[in-house]
N, C-alpha and C positions, 0 to 999 in steps of 0.2 A: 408800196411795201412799207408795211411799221415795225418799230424793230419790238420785239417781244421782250421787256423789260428782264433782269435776273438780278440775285444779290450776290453769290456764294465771288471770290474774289477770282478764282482761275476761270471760271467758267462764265463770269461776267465779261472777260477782257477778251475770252473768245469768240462771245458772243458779239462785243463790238466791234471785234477786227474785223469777223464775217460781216456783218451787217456795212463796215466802210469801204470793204474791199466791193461789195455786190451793188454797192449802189457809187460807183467811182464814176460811172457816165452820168450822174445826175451832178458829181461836185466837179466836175469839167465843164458843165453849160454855167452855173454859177461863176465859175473862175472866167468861165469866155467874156460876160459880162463886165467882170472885173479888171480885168487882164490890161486896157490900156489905161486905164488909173494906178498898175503896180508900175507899168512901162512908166507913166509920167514920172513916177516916186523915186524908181533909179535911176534914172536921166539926170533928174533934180540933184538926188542925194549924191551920185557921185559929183556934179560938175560943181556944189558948194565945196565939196572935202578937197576935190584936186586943186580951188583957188581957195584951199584955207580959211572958208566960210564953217569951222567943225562949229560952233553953236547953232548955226542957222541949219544945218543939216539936221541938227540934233532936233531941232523943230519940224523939221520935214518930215523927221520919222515919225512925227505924230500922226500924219498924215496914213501913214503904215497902219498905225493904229487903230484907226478908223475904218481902214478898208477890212480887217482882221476880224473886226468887229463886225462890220455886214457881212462876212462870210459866218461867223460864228453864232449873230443872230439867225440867218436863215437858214444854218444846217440845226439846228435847234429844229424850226419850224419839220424839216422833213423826218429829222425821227421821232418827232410825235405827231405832228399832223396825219405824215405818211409823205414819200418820194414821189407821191402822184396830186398830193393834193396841197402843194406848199405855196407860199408866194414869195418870193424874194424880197429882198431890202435893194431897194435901189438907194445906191449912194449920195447919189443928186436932189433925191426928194424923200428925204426917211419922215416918218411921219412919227407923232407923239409918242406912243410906248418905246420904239428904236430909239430917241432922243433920250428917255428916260433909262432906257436899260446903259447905254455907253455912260449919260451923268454915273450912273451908281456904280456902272464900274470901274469909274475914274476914284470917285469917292472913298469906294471901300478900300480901293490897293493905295490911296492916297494916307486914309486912316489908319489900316495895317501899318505901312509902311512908319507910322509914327509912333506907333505901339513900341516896333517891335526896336525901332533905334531910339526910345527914349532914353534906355541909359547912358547911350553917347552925348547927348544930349546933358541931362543932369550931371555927367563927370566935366562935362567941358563947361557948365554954367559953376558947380560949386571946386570943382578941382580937385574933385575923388575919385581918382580912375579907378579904384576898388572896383566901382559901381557898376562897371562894364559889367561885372560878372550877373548883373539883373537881366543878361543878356538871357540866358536861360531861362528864364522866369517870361520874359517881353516878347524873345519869337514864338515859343510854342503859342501864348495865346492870343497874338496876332495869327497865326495860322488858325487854330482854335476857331476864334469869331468870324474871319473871312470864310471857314468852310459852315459854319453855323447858318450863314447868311448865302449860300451857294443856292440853294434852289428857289429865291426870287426872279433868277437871272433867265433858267429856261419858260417857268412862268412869263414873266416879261414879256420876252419874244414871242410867245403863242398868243399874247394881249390878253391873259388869262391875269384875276386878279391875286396877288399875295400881298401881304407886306411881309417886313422884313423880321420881326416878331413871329409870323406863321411860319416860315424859313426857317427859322430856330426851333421849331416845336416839331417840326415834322422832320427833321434830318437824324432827330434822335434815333440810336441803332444803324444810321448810314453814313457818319462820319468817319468811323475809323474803315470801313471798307472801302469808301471813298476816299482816302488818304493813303489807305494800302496801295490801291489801281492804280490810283492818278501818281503819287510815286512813285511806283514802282516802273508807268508805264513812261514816264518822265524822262526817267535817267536813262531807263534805253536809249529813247530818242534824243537826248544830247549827245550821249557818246556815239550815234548817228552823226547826226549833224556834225560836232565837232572832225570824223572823219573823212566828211563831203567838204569839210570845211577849206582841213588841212588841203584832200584833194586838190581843191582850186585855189587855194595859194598857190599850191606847186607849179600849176596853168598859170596862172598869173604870175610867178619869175620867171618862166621861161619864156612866156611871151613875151614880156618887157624888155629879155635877151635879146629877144630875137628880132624885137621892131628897133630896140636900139633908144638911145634918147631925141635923133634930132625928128621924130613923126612929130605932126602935129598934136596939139594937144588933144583935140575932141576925138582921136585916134585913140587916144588912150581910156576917153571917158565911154565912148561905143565899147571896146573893149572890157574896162569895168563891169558896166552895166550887161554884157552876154555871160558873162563870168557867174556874177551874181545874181542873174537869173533864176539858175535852178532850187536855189534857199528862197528866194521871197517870192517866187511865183509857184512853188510847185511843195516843196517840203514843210517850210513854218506852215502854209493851208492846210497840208495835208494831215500835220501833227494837232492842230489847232480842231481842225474836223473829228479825228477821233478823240481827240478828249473831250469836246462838247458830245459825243456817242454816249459817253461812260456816265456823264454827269446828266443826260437827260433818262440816259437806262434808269439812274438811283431815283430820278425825280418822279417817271411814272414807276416807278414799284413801290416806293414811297404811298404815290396817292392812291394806288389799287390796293393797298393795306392797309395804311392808317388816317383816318380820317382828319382835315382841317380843321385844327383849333380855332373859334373865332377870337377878335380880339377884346 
């Protein structure tokens, strides 16, 4: 099943809830694949944070990163290839374009990110904190350029050619829809999350009550790790998969209307 592209903004987001919701036993056999590479990542990340290893975790989570990213590349593949006819990114053996799609997506949140905190940056080199206020000026067009450059990304993954120049010329008319959805469908899902969040905090004091301090330690990190289970195994994929829905919908409607500028 292909999802049948659309633009209008309510009727796009419905279309890609329906379209993630009906193809949910296809992103469970990917996840099944996945699944003991997330197990490895919270084992890891908790047992560095419980012995106070928080930088070396914080490298760990790159490791998250990565895994995010072959679910992200290969749900790409299924709603434009189609749910029957995709291949996976094996994590162990990603081949050339996989390789290139993660470089540039490190790149570009890398170069955003320097955009948009330049004037921290210049107040803290010349000593005009005025300057902050360029703040205004430096996020929008760091967001600006980073969605300018958004549909190299599903290209990519399909090992279909763009550059990043064609990215830019064909999003024209699909930026601000795609910053309406993807925002709007955004803050939902945090204020999700942050509720699941809360949730198991509250499981996590009262457990801690209840095992008391003298358990052993890897008592606590087993614990950890079932806790935080349901956020990185089951919810950030699940948020991560429908917004790669929304941003491959604009990508084929995009190219079934407007033609690739060469460069």
């Amino acid at each position: 099943m292909r999802l049948e592209p659309t633009n209008r903004v309510f009727q796009t987001i419905a279309n890609c809830l329906n379209y993630t919701a009906t193809n949910l036993d296809v992103f469970f056999k990917i996840l099944k694949t996945l699944s003991p590479y997330i197990f490895l990542f919270l084992f890891l990340k908790s047992i560095l944070i419980n012995y106070n290893f928080h930088y070396v975790g914080l490298l760990i989570s790159l490791f998250y990163f990565y895994l995010t990213s072959c679910i992200i590349i290969t749900w790409h593949r299924v709603v434009i290839n189609g749910a029957d006819n995709f291949i996976a990114m094996h994590p162990l053996k990603p081949k050339i374009n996989e390789i290139t799609f993660i470089v540039m997506e490190v790149l570009i949140l890398l170069g955003s990110l320097a955009i948009a905190l330049l004037p921290l940056w210049l107040a803290a080199i010349t000593g005009q904190h005025t300057l902050v206020i360029l703040f205004f000026i430096t996020i929008p067009l760091a967001l600006y350029i980073s969605w300018k450059l958004i549909f190299y990304f599903p290209a990519k993954a399909t090992n279909n050619t763009m550059t990043l120049k064609q990215s830019y010329n064909l999003t024209k008319g699909y930026t601000f829809n795609m910053f309406v959805v993807i925002f709007t469908t955004g803050i939902i899902a945090s204020l999700l999350v942050k509720q699941i969040y809360l949730i198991l905090a509250t499981i996590i004091e009262a457990g801690i009550s209840i095992l008391g301090e003298s358990q052993p330690e890897f008592v606590y990190i087993i614990f950890e790790v079932l806790i935080n289970m349901p956020l990185f195994l089951f919810i950030y994929p699940i948020i991560a998969i429908f917004n790669v829905t929304l941003l491959s919908n604009y990508y084929q409607h995009a190219l079934q209307n407007k033609p690739i500028t060469q460069d």
